[in-house]
C-alpha positions, 0 to 999 in steps of 0.5 A, spaced: 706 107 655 707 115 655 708 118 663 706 124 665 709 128 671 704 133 675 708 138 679 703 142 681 697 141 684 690 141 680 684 139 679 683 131 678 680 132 672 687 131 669 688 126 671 683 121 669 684 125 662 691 122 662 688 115 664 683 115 660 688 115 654 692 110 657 698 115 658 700 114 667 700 119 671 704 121 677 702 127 682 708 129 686 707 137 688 712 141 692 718 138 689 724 142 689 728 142 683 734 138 686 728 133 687 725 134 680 731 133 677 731 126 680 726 124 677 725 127 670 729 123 667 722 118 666 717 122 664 715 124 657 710 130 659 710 134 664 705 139 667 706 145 671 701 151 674 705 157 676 709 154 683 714 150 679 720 153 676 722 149 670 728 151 670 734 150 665 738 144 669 730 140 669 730 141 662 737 138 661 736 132 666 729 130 662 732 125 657 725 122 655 721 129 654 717 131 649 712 136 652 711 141 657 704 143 659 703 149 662 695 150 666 694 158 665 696 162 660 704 164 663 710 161 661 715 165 665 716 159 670 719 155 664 725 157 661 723 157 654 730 157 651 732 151 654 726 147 652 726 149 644 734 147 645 731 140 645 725 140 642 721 140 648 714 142 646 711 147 650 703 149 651 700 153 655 691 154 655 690 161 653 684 163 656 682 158 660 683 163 666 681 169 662 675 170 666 677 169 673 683 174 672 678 178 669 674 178 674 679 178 680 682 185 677 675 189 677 674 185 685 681 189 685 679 196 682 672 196 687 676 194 693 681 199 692 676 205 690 671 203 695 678 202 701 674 195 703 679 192 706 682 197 710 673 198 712 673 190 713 679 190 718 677 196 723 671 193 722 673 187 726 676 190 730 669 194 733 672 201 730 667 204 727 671 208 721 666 210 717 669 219 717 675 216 715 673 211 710 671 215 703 671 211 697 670 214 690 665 211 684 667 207 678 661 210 674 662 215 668 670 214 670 675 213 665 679 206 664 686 205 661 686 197 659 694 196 657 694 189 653 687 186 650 687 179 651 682 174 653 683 177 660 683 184 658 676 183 653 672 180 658 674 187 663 672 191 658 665 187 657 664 186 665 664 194 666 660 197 660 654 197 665 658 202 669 658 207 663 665 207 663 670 211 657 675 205 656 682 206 653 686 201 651 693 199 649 694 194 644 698 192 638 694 187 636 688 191 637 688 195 630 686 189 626 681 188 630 677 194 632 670 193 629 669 186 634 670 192 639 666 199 638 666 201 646 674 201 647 679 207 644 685 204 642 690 210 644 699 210 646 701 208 652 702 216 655 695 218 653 693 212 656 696 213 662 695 220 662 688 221 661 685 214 666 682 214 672 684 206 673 689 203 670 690 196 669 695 191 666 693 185 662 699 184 657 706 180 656 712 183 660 717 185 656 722 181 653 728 184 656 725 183 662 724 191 663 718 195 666 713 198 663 711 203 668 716 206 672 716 213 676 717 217 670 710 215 667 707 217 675 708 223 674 703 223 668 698 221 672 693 224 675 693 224 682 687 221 683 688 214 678 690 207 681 694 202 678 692 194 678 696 189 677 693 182 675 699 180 669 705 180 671 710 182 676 716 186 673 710 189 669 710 196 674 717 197 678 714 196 685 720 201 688 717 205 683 710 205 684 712 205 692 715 211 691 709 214 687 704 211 693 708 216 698 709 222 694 701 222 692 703 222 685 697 217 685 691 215 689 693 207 691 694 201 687 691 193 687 697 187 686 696 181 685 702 179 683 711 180 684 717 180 682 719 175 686 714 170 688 712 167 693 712 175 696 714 173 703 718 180 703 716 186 698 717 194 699 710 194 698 708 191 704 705 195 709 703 200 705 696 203 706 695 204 699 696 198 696 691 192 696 696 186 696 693 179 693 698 173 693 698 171 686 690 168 686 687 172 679 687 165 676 684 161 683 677 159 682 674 153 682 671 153 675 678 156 672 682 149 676 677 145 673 677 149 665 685 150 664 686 142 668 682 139 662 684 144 657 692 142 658 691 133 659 687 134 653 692 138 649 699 134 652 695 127 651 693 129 643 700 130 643 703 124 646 698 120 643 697 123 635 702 128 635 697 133 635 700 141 636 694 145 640 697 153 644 704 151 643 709 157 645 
């Protein structure tokens, strides 16, 4: 009988899905990877979220492993190199948190246009802030979409209703172009020089470098945001600081960082920025959908040797 590690915790539909096709299952979360490591070696599967870093010396301890699912759409937690070195299969579940992540970077883009939290805490405080607190309207504004995925697709839908211009910059778009007449394909510097709110929805880049760096700030107008619910090493965070300071830009919403968990960041503190800790993703309907995407996935697999969303 097949055996499945979950690392990480997640809805328990996973888990009767595993148990369902007979395959035993073991929750064990907030393991390190020493911990992991002892263990690994009995387990065919193994599913993760975003907390456990399947690292090189997992893969290499993992004698009976044949798959690695992981419950989201990124894959940079698992060393990808390593898995397909021992022809470890790995799957991730594409757009099965496309709309949660969608919606958190447009409750990101309200939040730093409209100063929310910074209204909400003062507030509290009985300080009555309203001659401070002047916020700006996304109708009839302009936003730059840089990747059109499943998450960017669903932003793009969920502000039509705000007759906004979208821009949007993507390889894989051009073959698509007449799926999606309300968004303009354009180059990565007439997107970041023409948008008011410039949010993130791609891959980083392979070499591990980031898109935007202070240079492309200076491109833009000093009134754009910038939101990042992608990837972390997308935006140098020094970078966008520093560009926050300088008033090369108007503010910034992140929810996500170059190293996580963030328990320091130069962008702590900044008055600027809306920081969220990595929680695009955590909804209840999400939890639920990617569970059950990546148990069925990684059961097929075990079971009938069937391939779904490998990376």
């Amino acid at each position: 009988m097949a055996k499945v590690l979950i690392s990480d915790s997640m809805s328990n539909v996973a888990q009767k899905i595993f148990e369902k096709n007979n395959i035993t299952v073991d929750i064990k979360t907030g393991l390190s990877e020493e911990e992991i490591i002892k263990i690994i070696p009995e387990y065919d599967g193994m599913v993760v979220r975003s907390a456990t870093k399947v690292t090189k010396n997992i893969i290499e301890a993992a004698k009976n492993m044949k798959a690695i699912g992981r419950a989201g759409a990124g894959v940079d937690n698992i060393d990808l190199k390593a898995a397909k070195e021992k022809n470890i299969i790995v799957m991730n579940t594409p757009g099965g948190n496309a709309n949660a992540t969608a919606e958190h970077a447009f409750a990101l883009i309200m939040s730093v246009l409209r100063k929310v939290p910074f209204a909400n805490e003062t507030t509290h405080k009985g300080q009555w802030e309203k001659k401070n607190i002047k916020g700006t309207e996304l109708s009839k504004k302009t936003l730059g979409i840089v990747g059109f995925g499943n998450v960017g697709v669903r932003l793009s839908h969920l502000v039509k209703g705000f007759d906004m211009k979208i821009l949007v910059n993507s390889k894989s778009l051009e073959s698509r172009k007449k799926d999606f007449p309300h968004v303009s394909n354009v180059s990565f510097d007439e997107l970041i020089s023409n948008s008011d709110i410039i949010s993130f929805h791609c891959k980083a880049a392979a070499d591990g470098k980031p898109l935007i760096t202070k240079e492309h700030y200076k491109k833009m107008k000093p009134t754009a945001y910038i939101i990042n619910a992608a990837r972390g090493n997308i935006v140098d965070e020094k970078d966008l600081n520093d560009a926050l300071n300088e008033n090369l830009i108007a503010g910034a919403a992140v929810d996500v960082f170059s190293k996580e968990p963030a328990k320091e960041n130069v962008l702590f503190n900044n008055p600027k920025a809306i920081l969220t800790p990595h929680i695009a993703a955590s909804t209840t309907e999400a939890s639920i959908t990617v569970a059950e995407m990546i148990a069925n996935q990684i059961s097929d697999f075990l079971t009938k040797g069937v391939k779904i969303h490998t990376v």
